[in-house]
N, C-alpha and C positions, 0 to 999 in steps of 0.2 A: 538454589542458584549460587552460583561462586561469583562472589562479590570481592575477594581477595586472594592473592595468591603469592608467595613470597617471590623476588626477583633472582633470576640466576644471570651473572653478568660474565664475559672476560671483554675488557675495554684494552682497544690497540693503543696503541700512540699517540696517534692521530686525532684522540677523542680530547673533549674538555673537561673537566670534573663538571659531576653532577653539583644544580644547586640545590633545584628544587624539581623533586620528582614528576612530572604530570604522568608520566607513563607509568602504570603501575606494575605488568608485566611485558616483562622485556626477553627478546627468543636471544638464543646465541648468537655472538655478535662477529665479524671478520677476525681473521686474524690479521697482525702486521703485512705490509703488504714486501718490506724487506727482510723479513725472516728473522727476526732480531725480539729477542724476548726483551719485555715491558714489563711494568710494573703499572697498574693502576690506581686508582684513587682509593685511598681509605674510607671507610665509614665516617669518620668524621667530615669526609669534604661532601656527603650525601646532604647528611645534616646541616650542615653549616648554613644557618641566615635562615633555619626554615622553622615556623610557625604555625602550629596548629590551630591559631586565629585569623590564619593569613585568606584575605579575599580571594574569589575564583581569576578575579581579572589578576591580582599580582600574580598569582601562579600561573599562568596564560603567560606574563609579561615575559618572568623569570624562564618559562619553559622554550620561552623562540630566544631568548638573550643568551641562555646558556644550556644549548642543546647537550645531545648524548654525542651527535655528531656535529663533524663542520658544515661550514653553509653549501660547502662546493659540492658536498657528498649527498645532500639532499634535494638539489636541484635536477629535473629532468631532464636539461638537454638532449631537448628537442625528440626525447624516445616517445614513441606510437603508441599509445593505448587503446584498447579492442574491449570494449564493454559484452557484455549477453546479458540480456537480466530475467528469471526465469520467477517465477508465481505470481504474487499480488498487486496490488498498485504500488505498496507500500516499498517495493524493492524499487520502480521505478522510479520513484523520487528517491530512495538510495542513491541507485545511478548517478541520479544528475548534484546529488550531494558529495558523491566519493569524486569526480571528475571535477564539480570546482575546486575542491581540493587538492587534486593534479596539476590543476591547471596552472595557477598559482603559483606553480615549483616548476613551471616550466616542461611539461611534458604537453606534447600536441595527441588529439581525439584522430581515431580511422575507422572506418568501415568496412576497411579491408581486412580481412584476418591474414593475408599474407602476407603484410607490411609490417604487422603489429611487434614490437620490440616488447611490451607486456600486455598479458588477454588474463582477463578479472571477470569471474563469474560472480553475478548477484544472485543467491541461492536461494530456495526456499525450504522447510523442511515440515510442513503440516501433512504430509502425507508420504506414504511409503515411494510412491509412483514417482516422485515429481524428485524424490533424493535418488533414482536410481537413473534417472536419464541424464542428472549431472555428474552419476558417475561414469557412465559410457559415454560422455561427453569430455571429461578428463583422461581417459584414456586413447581417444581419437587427438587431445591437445598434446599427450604426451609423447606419442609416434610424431606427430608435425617436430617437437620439441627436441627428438632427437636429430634428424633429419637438418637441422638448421645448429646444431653444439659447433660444430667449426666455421660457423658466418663470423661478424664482425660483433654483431650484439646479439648475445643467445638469449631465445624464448623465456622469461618468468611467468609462471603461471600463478593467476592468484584464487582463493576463494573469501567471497565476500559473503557476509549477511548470516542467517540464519542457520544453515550447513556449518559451516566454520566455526562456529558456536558450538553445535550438538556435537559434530564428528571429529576432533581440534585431535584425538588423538588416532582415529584411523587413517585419516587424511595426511600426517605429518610424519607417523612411523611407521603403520602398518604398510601403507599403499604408499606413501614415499610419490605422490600423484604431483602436489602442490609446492612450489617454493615460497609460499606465504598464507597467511589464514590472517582476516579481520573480522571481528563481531561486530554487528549493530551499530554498536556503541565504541568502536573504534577509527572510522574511519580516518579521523584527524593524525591517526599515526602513521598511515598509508605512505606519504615519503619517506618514515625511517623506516618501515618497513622493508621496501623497497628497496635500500639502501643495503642494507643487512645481507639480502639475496642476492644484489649485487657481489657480495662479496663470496656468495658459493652456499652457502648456509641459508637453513629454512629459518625463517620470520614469522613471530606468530603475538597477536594480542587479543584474546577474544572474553576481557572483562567485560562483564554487564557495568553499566551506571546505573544511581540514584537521580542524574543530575542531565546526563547530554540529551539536548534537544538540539545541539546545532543551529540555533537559534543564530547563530552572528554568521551564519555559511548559508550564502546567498546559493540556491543553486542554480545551475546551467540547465534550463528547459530544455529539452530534445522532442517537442511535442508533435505528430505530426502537421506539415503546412502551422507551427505555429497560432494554431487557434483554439487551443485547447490543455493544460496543465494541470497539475496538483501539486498543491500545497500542504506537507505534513502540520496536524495544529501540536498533536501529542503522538508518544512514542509509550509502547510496550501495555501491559494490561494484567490487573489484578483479579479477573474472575475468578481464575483456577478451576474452568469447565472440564473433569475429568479425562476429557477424549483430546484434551489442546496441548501443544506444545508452545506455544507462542509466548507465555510467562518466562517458559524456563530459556528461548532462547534469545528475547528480546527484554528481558525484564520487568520492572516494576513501573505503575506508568507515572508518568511527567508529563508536564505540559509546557507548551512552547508562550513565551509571554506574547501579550496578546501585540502590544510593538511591534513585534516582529513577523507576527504574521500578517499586520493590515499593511507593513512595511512592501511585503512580497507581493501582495495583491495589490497595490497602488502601481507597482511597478510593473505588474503582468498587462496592468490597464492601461499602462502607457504603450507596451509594447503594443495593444492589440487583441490580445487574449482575450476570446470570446467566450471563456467556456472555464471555470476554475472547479476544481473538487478538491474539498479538504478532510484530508487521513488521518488516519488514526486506527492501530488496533481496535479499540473504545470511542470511536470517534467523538460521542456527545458523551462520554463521563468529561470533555473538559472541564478543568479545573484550574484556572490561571490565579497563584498566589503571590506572584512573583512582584507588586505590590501593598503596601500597608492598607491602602483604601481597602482592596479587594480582600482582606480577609474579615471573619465576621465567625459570628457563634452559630449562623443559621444552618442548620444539617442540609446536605443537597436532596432536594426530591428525584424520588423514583416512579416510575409506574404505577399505576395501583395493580395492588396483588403481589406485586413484585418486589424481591429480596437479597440479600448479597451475601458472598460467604467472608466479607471482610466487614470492618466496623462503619459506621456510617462517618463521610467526610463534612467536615465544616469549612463555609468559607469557599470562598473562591472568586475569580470571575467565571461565570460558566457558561454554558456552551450555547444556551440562547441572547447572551451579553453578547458574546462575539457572533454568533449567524447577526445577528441584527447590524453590527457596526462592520462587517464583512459585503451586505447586500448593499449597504448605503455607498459604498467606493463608488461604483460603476451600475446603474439600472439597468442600461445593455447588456451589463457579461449574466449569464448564468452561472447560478452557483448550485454545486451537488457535494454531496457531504456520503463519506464511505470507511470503515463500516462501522455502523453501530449497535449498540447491544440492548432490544426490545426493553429493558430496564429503563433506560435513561430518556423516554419520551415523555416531560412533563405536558400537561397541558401549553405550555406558554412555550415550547417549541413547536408543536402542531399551530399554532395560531400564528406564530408567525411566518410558519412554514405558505397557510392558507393566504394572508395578508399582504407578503412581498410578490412581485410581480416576476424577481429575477431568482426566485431562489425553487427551483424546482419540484416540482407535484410527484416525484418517484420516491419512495420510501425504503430502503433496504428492512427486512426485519427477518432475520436469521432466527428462524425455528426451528431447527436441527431434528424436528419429530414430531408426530402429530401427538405421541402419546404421553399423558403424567407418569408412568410412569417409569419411561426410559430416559425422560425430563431431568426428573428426581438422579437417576442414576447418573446422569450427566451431570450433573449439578447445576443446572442452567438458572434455577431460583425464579423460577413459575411453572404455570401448570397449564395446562392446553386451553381452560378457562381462562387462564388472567388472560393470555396470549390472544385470545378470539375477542375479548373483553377489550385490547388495548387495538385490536383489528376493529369494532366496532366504534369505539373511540378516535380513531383516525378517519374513517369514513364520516362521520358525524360533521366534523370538524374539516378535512378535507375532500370534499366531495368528489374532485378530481382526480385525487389522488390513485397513482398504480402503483403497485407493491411488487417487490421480488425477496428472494429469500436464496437461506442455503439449509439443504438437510442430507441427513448420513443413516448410510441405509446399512442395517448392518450392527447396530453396534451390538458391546455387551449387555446378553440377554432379551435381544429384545425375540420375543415372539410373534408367530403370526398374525395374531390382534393386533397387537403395537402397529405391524408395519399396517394392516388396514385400517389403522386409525389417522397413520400417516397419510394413506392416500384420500383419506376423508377430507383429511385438512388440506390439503390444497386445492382439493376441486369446489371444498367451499369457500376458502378465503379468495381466490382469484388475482394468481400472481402474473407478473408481468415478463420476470426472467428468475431463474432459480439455477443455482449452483448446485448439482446436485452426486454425492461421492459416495462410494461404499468404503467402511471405514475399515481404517488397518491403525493399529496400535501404536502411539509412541511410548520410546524408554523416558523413564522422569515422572511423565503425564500419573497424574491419581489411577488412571484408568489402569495404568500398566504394573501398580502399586497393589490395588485391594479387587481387582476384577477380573473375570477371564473372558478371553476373545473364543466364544463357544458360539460362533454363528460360521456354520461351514462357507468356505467360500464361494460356491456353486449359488449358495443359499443367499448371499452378500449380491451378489451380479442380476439371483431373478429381480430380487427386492429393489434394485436400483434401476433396472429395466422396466418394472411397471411403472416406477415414480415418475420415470422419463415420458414414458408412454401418458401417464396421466396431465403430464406438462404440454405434452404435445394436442393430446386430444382438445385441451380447453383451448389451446391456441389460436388450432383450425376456427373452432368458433369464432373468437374473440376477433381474430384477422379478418374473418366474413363482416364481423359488424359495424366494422369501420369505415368499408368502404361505404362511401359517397360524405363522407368528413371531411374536413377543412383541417391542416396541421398546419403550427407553425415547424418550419423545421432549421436547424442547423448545419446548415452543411460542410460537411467534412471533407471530398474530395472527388477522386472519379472513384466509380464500382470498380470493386476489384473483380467483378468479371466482363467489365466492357466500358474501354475508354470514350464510350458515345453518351453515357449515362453518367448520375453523377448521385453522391448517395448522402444521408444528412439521419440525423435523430431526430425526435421530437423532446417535447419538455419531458413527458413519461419515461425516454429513453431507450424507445423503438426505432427501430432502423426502416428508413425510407429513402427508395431507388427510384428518380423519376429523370427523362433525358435531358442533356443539357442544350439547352436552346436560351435565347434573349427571352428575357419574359420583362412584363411592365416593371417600372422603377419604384408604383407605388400602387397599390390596391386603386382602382377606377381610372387612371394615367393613360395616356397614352403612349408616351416615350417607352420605348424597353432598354434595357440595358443586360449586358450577360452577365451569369452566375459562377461565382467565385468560392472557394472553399473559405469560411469566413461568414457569409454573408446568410442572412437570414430571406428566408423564402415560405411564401404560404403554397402548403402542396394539397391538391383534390385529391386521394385516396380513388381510385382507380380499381384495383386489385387486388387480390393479397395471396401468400401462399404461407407454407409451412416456416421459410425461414424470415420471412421480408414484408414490409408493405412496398404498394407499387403506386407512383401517380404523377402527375405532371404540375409542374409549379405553375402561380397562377401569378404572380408578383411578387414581388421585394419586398420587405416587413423589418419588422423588430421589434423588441421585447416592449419598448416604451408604448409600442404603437398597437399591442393586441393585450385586451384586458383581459384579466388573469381569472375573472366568474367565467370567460369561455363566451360570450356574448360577440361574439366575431369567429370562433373557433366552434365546430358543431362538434363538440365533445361526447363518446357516448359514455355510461355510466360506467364506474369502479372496474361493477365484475366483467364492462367487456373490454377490459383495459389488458386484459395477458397476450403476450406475442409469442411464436413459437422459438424468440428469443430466448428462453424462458432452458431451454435445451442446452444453450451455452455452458462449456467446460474448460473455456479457455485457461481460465485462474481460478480459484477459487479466493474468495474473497476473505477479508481480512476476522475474521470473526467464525 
């Protein structure tokens, strides 16, 4: 990972001396804007007044006091910004962290891509597929881009996230695509950025941090009908699972102090927000040290069976500290937690998982293989045992509980056993929704270092077609056994295939389509009142097919008001808990 990199500068006129560096690298900067050679600051006025003990907030203070530019040159007036944001969740809270940071400098949000004075792709790069539709997406911006060189404000195109990161030098010389690049871990540089390009010249910072969680950058939800959000708790991820690129292009992980995250959810809760999930590459490795209480000698528990390729951490606040003081905010919102790494489920997060009322019965657990030994290869540090062992332990503990997963069909070495061991594993554990990809190799990854990708592609596609097929087949079941059940459901909006209906999840995080009519105000009532996106509804299971459940709401509800053993809710068991959900390849998830 490049953690440092020397600065290459030419500073115009118009600039300040630097005091105190917070930018660590800096792209080529304007030239004079009268043609008039300058002379810049020396080394000495870099240095001057700077301390190698100096706190992060003076460097913050000194870094807006004494920019690289002026105030005028960093302000948006009133220019357009055009978001896209393409793979995980985690880019979507990106989004709405890179835009209050726009916003604040004065640049206004559009919809429109024809209005847009600058269009900022949120990137992802865990897979070969998902890097190539952002490039044929850049090349679609860059024809709009010419087309518009003699308007009044010419097109900047930017790329954000993860891409920007890995491809900083095809994207900037080779393909000459983009007039700026920001990592993860830069967005806060985004208005000088900006600025730079303004001037004609490509803009680029794509340092990893030790340190950024953006913790003091409130973001701008975009959620749909505002009833629904996420909250990042931590950033980036230490596994180094062979087949991932997510270390190398988001770094080492950090955690967001816990302040500031119960800070965001207090205030989701005022807005409304019915529905909160909190991210994380690692989502439950958190690890909050960022006070004296919260450190301590005690090593963090893991799973039984399960092991890490890094040393064991001490100390912290950790991740069932915060779910616990996260559900006590608001009993009405739901809370869901994405994605975590099958390591990190002690006992004392299942229990509280079973215990709270508002904190969700759906478990992500990314298995990536049914087999030990493409496990091992992977570096995943368990074994299809511990893995069934920690799936047995979750049922025990939450009885309700449904599970989804993500697995890659395909990788190095695996053979025909391997992948039916794979399919053994999901028609015995009984998931709910699965991410499921045929794998393609990244640069960086261990994988791409000591292994070879010797699984023909033909070969990659059947293996990925039975998995799907095997997701599918338990679904049809599972959909059948539901009907004549009682859901609580949340509803989300109209069907996106008929504005007569109207569509919602349940707590498992199964989709359910039942019509929108008045229904009672409260379970046995008489009054009805109609149903709002927002609003909690108990729905009779009706139907079901391959993608959906289907049923008709019966009253108005909420989390306070339906108890969480299911004693109101005709719940069926675990394994008939899988939906043909389960198919979904929208994003793949963060782990």
């Amino acid at each position: 990972m490049e953690y440092l990199r020397k600065p290459l500068m030419t500073l115009p006129h118009l600039w300040k001396p630097l005091v105190c560096a917070r930018h660590r690298c800096c792209s080529k900067l304007a030239p004079p804007r009268d043609g008039k050679t300058t002379v810049g600051p020396s080394f000495r006025d870099f240095i001057k007044g700077v301390s190698v003990h100096r706190t992060r907030a003076a460097a913050e203070e000194d870094s807006d006091s004494h920019a690289y530019l002026s105030e005028d040159l960093l302000v948006g007036n009133s220019r357009k910004v055009y978001f896209e944001t393409y793979g995980c969740q985690m880019n979507v809270n990106d989004t709405e962290i890179a835009w209050s940071i726009l916003q604040r400098k004065g640049y206004l949000r559009t919809v429109d891509l024809r209005e847009a004075d600058v269009v900022l792709l949120v990137t992802c790069s865990i897979r070969e597929k998902a890097e190539q539709t952002i490039w044929n997406r850049l090349r679609q911006l860059t024809a709009m881009k010419k087309r518009r060189l003699k308007s009044h404000t010419p097109m900047k195109i930017g790329i954000l996230g993860c891409m920007a990161e890995r491809l900083k030098t095809e994207l900037l010389e080779r393909e000459k695509l983009v007039d700026l690049l920001a990592g993860p871990d830069a967005y806060r540089d985004l208005p000088r950025l900006l600025a730079v390009a303004d001037g004609g010249l490509q803009a680029s910072n794509v340092l990893l941090s030790l340190e950024e969680t953006y913790a003091d950058v409130m973001p701008v939800h975009h959620a749909p009908q505002g009833n629904a959000a996420f909250v990042s708790i931590m950033r980036g991820c230490d596994n180094m699972c062979s087949y991932c690129i997510v270390p190398f292009t988001r770094g080492r992980e950090r955690s967001r102090p816990v302040h500031s995250v119960l800070e965001e959810v207090r205030m989701l809760s005022d807005q409304g927000v019915k529905e909160v999930t909190l991210l994380g590459q690692n989502v439950n490795s958190y690890r909050d040290t960022s006070e004296k209480q919260f450190c301590s000698s005690d090593p963090t528990k893991l799973s039984p069976g399960f092991n890490t390729v890094y040393r064991a951490k001490q100390g912290g606040l950790r991740f069932s500290d915060l779910l616990d003081r996260v559900s006590r905010i608001d009993p009405d919102m739901r809370i869901r937690f994405t994605s975590p790494h099958p390591k990190d489920f002690p006992d004392e997060v299942l229990h509280l998982i079973a215990e709270r009322g508002n904190i969700c019965n759906q478990i992500h657990l990314p298995a990536q293989s049914g087999s030990s030994e493409v496990l091992k290869a992977m570096r995943r540090g368990y074994t299809r045992e511990a893995y069934l062992h920690l799936v047995g332990n979750i049922k025990r503990i939450i009885p309700e509980a449904s599970l989804s997963s993500d697995f890659i069909s395909g990788f190095c070495g695996e053979t025909e056993e391997d992948h039916q061991q794979t399919l053994s594993l999901i028609r015995e554990v009984g998931y709910n929704v699965g991410f499921l990809f045929a794998y393609s190799m990244r640069k960086k990854t261990n994988a791409a270092h000591r292994l070879r990708d010797d699984v023909p592609p033909e070969e990659k596609r059947r293996r990925l077609e039975e998995c799907i097929a095997a997701f599918r087949e338990e679904a049809a079941k599972v959909n059948a056994a539901l009907i004549g059940s009682t859901q609580l459901v949340l509803v989300e909006g109209e069907s996106k295939r008929s504005a007569e209906d109207l569509c919602g999840r349940t707590d498992g995080n199964m989709k359910v389509i039942f019509p929108k009519e008045d229904v009672a105000v409260q379970p046995s009532a008489l009054d009805t009142a109609s149903v709002h996106a927002g609003d909690y509804v108990l729905v009779k299971i009706l139907s079901s097919s391959s993608q959906s459940l289907r049923g008709r709401a019966l009253s108005h509800s909420s989390l306070s008001d339906t108890p969480k053993d299911g004693e109101l809710l005709q719940r069926p068991r675990l394994a008939d808990l899988v939906t043909s959900e389960a198919t979904r390849t929208l994003a793949p998830s963060l782990q």
